[in-house]
N, C-alpha and C positions, 0 to 999 in steps of 0.2 A: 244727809243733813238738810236744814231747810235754809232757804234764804238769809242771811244775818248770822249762821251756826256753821262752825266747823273747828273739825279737832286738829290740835298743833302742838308737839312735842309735850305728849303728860298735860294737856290742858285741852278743856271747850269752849272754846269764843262764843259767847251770846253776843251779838254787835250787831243789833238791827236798826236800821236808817230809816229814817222818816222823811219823807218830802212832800212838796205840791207841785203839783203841776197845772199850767190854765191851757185849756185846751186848744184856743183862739191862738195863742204864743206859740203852742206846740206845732201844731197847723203849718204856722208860717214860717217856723222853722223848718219843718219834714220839710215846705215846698221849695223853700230856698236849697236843701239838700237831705237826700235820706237818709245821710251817717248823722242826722240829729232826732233819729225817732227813739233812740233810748240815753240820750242824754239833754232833753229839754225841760229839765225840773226848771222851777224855779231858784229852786235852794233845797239845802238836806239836811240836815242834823245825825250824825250818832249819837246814840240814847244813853250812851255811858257818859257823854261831856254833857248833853241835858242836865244829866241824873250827878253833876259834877265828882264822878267817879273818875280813878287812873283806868279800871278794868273791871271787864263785866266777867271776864275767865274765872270759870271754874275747872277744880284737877278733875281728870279723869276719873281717880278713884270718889269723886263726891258721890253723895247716895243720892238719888232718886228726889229725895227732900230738898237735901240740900240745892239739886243742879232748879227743882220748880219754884223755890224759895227766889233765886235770881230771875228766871223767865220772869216771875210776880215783879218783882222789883222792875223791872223794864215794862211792864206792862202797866205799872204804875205812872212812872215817867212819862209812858206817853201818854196815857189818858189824862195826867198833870200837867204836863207842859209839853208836848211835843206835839198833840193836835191843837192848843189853844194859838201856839209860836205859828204853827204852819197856816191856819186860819189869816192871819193878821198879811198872809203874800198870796191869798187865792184873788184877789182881782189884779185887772193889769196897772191900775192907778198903783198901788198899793207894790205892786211887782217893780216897775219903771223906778216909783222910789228907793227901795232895796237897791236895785241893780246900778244907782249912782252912786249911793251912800257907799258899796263896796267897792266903785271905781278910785271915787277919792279917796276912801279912805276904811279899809275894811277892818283896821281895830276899831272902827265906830258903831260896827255893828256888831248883835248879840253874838257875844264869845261859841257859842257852840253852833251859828249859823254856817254853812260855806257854801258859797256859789261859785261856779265855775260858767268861763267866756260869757261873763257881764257885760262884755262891752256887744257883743252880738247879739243876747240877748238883748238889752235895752235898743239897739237899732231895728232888732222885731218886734218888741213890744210897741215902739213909738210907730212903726209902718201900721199896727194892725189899728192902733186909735186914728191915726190917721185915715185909714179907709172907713173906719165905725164913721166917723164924724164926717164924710164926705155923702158916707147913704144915706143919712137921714135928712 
């Protein structure tokens, strides 16, 4: 199965996740430690609460149509909303902001957003503007 797919009791999960990541943030996070080289998105989305769906499963027995009929559907979503959403957190201004808005208070932010160690994150993000602004 590929990334975002896999089978589970008489059912095929289509559940593929969308994130950004800034590469500057990521940086200073690997340096601070390397158990953060595959968790320093900025934030993620599943494409089924994008696509304000309970589930993107289809049964095992779907036909071939039906199972590309949803891959479409998801692949919709993200060309609708799941690249335009992730666009809006690729700089670190725009990252730092997210990563407060979901410290105080993360029903304020978009229902289908989730960010994970916000608060670490924004102490890297604030060190790395920090040194931008010290070289110039």
């Amino acid at each position: 199965m590929h990334d975002g797919i896999e089978g589970r009791f008489g059912w095929i999960s289509i559940n593929p996740v969308i994130s950004v990541t800034i590469e500057s943030l990521r940086q200073a996070l690997v340096a601070q430690d390397p158990s953060w080289q595959n968790s320093s998105r900025v934030c993620h989305a599943w494409i089924y609460s994008l696509g304000g769906w309970t589930s993107t499963d289809v049964p095992i027995s779907a036909t071939d149509e039906e199972t590309k009929l949803m891959v479409a559907r998801c692949i919709g979503v993200i060309e609708a909303l799941g690249i335009p959403l992730m666009r809006q957190y690729g700089c670190l201004e725009k990252a730092i902001e997210l990563f407060r808005a979901w410290i105080e208070n993360p029903d304020d932010v978009h229902s289908a957003l989730v960010v994970v160690f916000a608060e670490q994150k924004l102490h890297a993000a604030e060190e790395v503007i920090r040194k931008s602004n010290r070289s110039t």
